[in-house]
C-alpha positions as CSV (number, residue, x, y, z in Angstrom):
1,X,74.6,88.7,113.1
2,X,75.5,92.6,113.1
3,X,77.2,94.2,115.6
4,X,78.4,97.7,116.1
5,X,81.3,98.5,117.0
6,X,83.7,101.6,118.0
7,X,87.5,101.1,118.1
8,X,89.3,104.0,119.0
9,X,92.8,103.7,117.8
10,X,94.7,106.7,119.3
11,X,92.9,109.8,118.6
12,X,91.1,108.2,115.7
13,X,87.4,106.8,116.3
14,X,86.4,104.0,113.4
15,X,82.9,102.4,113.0
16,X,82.6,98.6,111.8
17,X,79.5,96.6,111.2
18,X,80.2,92.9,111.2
19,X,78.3,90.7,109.4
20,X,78.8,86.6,109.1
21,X,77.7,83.7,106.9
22,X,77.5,80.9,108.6
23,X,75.2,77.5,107.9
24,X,76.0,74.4,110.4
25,X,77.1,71.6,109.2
26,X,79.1,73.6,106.7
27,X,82.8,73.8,107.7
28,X,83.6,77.8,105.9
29,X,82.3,80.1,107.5
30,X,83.2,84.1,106.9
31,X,82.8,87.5,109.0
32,X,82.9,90.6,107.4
33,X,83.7,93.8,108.8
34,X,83.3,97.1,107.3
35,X,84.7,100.1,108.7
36,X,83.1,103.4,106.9
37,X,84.3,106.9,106.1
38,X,87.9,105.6,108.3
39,X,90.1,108.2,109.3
40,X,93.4,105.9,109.9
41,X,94.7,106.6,106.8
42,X,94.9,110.6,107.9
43,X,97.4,108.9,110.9
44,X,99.2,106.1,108.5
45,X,102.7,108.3,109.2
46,X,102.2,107.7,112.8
47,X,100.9,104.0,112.6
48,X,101.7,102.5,109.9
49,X,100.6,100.3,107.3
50,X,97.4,98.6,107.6
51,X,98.6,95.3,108.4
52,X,95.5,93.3,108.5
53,X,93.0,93.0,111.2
54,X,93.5,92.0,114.9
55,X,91.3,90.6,117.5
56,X,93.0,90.0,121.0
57,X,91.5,88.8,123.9
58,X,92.0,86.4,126.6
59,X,92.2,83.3,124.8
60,X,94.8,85.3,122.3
61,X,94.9,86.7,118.9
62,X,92.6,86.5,115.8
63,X,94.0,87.5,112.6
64,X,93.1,88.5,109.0
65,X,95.1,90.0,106.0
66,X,92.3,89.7,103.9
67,X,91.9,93.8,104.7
68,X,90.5,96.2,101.4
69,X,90.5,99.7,101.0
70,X,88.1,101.0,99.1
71,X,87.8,104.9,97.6
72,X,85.3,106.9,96.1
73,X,86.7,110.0,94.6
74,X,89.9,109.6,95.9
75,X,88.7,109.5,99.3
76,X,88.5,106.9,101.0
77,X,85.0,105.1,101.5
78,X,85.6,101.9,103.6
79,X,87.6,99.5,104.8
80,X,86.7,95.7,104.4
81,X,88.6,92.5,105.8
82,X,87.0,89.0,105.8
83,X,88.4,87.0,108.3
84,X,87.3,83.0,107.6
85,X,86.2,80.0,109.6
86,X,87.4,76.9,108.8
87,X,86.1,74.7,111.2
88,X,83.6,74.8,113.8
89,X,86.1,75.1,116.4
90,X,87.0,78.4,114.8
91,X,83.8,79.2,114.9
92,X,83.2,79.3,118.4
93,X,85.9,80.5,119.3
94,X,85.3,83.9,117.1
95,X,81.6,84.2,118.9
96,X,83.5,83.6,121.7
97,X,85.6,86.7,120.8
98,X,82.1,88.4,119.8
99,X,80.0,87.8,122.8
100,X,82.8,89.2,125.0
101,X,83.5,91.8,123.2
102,X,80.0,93.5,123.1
103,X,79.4,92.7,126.7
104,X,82.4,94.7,127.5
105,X,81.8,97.6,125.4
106,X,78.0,97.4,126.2
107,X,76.9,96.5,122.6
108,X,73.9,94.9,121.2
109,X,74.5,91.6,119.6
110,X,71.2,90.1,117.2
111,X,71.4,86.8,115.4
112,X,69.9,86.5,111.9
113,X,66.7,84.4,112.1
């Protein structure tokens, strides 16, 4: 699956492609989102540390701290966090989270065949 995404924290816009590994019956399952070229570090005084990653909805709160800058001459290139799937209750309920989320923002949303 790949999505695109655009999360506009404050005054800063932030790209992610998510991609996720995931093989029924198998009980781990992983999505990985990659934001490039992010421009929250240029805001970290106002907001923060990066914390981990956060995705609320309805049904509440999924959460990560597997989050990973990564630089490439100093700069910064990307941002990865993983969040994982334990179960496939988990797992629905993050393509729960997924399907919502690109209806609302009007985003396309393509399973791997």
């Amino acid at each position: 699956m790949q999505l695109a995404t655009n999360t506009t924290t404050g005054r800063h816009l932030v790209q992610a492609r998510v991609q996720t590994q995931h093989t029924p019956p198998a009980t781990t399952s992983t999505a990985t989102f990659v934001f490039t070229e992010p421009t929250i570090f240029e805001a970290s005084a106002e907001l923060g540390d990066i914390t981990g990653l956060y995705l609320e909805d309805d049904e509440g709160t999924l959460t990560t701290v597997d989050v990973q800058a990564k630089f490439v001459n100093g700069k910064p290139d990307r941002i990865e966090a993983k969040y994982v799937m334990r179960s496939a209750f988990e797992w629905d309920r993050f393509m729960r989270f997924m399907e919502r989320y690109a209806e609302d923002k009007g985003l396309g949303f393509q399973k791997s065949k």
